[in-house]
C-alpha positions in Angstrom: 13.8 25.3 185.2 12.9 28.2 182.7 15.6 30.7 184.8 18.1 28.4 184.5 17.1 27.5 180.8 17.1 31.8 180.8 20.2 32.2 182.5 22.4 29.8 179.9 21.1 31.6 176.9 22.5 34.8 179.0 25.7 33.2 179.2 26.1 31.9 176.2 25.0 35.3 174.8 28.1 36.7 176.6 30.2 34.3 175.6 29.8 34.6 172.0 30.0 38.6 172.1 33.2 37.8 174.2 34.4 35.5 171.3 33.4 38.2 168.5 35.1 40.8 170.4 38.2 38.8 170.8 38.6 38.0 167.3 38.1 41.4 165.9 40.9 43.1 168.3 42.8 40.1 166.8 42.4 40.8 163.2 42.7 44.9 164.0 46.0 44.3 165.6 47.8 41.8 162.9 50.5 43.3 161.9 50.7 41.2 158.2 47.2 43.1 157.6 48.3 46.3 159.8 50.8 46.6 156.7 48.7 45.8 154.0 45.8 48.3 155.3 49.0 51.0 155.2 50.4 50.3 152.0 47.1 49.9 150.7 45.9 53.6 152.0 49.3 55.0 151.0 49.8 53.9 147.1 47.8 55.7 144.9 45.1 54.3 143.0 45.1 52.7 139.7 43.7 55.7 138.0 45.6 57.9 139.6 48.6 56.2 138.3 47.3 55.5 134.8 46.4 59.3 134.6 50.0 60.8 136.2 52.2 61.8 133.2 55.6 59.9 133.3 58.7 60.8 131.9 60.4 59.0 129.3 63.9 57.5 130.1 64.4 57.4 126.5 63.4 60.6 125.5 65.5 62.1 128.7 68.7 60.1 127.3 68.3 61.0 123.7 67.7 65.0 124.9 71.3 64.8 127.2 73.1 63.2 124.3 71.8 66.1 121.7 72.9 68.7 124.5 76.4 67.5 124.9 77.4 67.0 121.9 76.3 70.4 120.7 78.3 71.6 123.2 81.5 69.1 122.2 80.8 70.8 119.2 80.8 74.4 120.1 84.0 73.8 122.3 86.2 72.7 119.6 84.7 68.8 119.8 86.3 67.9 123.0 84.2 64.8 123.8 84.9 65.1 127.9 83.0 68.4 128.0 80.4 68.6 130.0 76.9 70.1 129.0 76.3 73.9 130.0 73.2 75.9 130.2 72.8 78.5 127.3 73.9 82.3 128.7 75.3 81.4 131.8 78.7 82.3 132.7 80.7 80.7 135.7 82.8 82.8 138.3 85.6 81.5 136.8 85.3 82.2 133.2 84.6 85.5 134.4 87.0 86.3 136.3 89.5 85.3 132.9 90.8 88.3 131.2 89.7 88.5 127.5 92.3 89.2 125.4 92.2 90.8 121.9 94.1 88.9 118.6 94.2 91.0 116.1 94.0 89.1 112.7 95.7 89.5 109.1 93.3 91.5 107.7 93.2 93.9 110.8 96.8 94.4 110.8 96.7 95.2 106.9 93.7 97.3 107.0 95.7 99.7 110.0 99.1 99.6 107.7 96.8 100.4 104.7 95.5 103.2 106.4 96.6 107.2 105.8 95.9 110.4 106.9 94.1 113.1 104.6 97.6 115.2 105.3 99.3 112.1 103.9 97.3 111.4 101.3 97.5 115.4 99.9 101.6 115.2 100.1 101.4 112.4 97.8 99.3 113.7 95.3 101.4 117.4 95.8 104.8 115.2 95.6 103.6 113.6 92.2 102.2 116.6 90.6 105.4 118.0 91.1 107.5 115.2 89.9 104.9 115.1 86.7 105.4 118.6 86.0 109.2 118.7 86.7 109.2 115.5 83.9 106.7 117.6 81.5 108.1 121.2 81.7 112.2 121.1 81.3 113.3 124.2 83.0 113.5 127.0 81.1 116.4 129.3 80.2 117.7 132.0 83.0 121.5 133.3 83.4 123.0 136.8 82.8 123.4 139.0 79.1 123.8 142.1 77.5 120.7 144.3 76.0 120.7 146.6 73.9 117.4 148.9 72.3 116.1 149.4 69.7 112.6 151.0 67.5 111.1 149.7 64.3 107.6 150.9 62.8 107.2 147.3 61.8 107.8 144.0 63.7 108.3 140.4 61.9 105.3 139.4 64.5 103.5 142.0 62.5 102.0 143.5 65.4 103.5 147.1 65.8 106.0 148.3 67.8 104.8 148.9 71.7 106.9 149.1 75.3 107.0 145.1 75.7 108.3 144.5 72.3 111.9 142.4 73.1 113.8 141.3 70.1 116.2 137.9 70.4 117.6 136.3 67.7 117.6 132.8 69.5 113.9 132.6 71.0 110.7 132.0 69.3 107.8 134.7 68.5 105.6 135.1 72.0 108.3 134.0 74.3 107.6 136.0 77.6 110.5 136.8 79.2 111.6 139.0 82.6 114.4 141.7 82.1 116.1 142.9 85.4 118.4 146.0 85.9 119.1 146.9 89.2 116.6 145.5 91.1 114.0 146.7 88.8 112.0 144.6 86.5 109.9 144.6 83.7 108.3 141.8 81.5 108.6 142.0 77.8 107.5 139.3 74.5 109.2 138.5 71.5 107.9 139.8 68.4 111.3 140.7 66.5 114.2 139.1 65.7 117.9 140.8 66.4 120.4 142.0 67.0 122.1 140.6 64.0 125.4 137.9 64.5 127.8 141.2 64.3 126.0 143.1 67.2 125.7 139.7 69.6 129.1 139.1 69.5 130.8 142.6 69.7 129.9 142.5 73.7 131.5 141.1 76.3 128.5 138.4 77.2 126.7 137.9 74.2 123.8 140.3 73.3 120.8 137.8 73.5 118.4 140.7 73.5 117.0 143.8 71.8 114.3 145.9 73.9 112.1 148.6 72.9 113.2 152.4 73.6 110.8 152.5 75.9 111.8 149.8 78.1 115.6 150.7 78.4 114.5 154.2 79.4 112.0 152.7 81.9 114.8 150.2 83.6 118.4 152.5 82.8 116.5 156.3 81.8 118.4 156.2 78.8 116.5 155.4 75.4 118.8 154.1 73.3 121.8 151.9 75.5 123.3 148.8 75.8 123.6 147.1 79.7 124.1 143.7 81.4 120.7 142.4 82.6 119.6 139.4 84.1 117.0 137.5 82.3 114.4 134.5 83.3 112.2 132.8 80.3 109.0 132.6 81.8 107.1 130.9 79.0 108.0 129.6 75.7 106.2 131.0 72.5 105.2 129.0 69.3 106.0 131.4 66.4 109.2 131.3 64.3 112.8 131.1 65.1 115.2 133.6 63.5 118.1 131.2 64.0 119.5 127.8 65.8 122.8 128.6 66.3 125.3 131.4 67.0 127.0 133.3 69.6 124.9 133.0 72.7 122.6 130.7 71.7 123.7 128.2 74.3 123.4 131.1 76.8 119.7 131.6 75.2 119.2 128.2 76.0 120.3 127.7 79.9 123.2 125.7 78.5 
């Protein structure tokens, strides 16, 4: 009686363990909680989410509207163009030749601009023309001479080799006397030769020298030749007269 009584508790024994063995595989093996167990290893925890930083969709859209419409702006405000990064350069904008406008004020600046060579030939050019306006030409042409000696000169300075005598010219003109290829410069500090003497000679004696001239241009003291003559600067003393024979020739007229 007591084994049997023994042996059903055995059984029974086994039987439940069978029965608790059973339903474990069966709950292992669902695949509703197989899932669940996955997704629920798999997903992060709450404080792992609550403590991962996540981007703001707003922020991100506010940040590509600012960029392209900067760059709309930069690009002439074209509202198609797309974003670019800042410094970088596609193979096709850089394969595009770059070429060089030159503006209004380039092209004035280059037509404005002279050479130190050009800038001196204007300044020469203009000097020139002022001094050619200021300074009339003075007198030149072809006369007779004659000589002459006085103690005393209407100058009042005394007699001396570059003492020239001219009716026409005033006191401290300085004028050149050629004879043959030879010159010599004299001033005027007399008058003469009177109205009679000018006009007795063929071309109008305009001009008296000193002894010592003549004899240094002809080697004769006291003669009377055709010279050339050339005013080289006019004085500022007295005139002996304004009119005459020769006084155009005097003149350059």
């Amino acid at each position: 009686m007591q084994k049997r009584a023994r042996q059903a508790i055995v059984t029974v024994t086994a039987g439940l363990t069978l029965i608790g063995s059973v339903t474990a595989a069966a709950v292992v093996m669902s695949p509703g909680q197989g899932a669940d167990r996955a997704h629920i290893a798999q997903s992060p925890s709450a404080a792992e989410t609550s403590s991962t930083p996540q981007a703001d969709p707003s922020a991100e859209s506010r940040s590509t509207g600012e960029s392209g419409t900067e760059t709309g702006t930069e690009t002439g405000g074209a509202s198609t163009a797309a974003p670019t990064t800042t410094g970088e350069v596609t193979a096709a904008q850089a394969d595009q030749p770059v070429k060089f406008v030159p503006s209004e004020t380039s092209a004035a600046t280059a037509t404005e601009t002279t050479t130190p060579e050009t800038t001196a030939a204007k300044a020469t050019t203009a000097e020139s023309a002022k001094t050619a306006k200021a300074k009339p030409k003075l007198p030149s042409g072809k006369s007779t001479a004659t000589s002459f000696w006085d103690a005393q000169t209407a100058s009042g300075k005394p007699m001396r080799y570059e003492t020239i005598a001219s009716p026409y010219w005033p006191l401290g003109t300085k004028v050149k006397v050629t004879y043959n290829g030879k010159s010599a410069i004299g001033v005027v500090e007399d008058f003469g030769p009177a109205e009679w003497a000018v006009r007795q000679h063929d071309i109008p004696a305009i001009l008296d020298l000193s002894e010592k001239m003549m004899a240094d241009l002809t080697g004769v003291r006291s003669n009377s030749v055709h010279v050339n003559f050339e005013v080289l600067k006019w004085g500022t003393g007295r005139v002996y007269r304004t009119s005459g024979t020769g006084y155009k020739l005097a003149m350059g007229r």
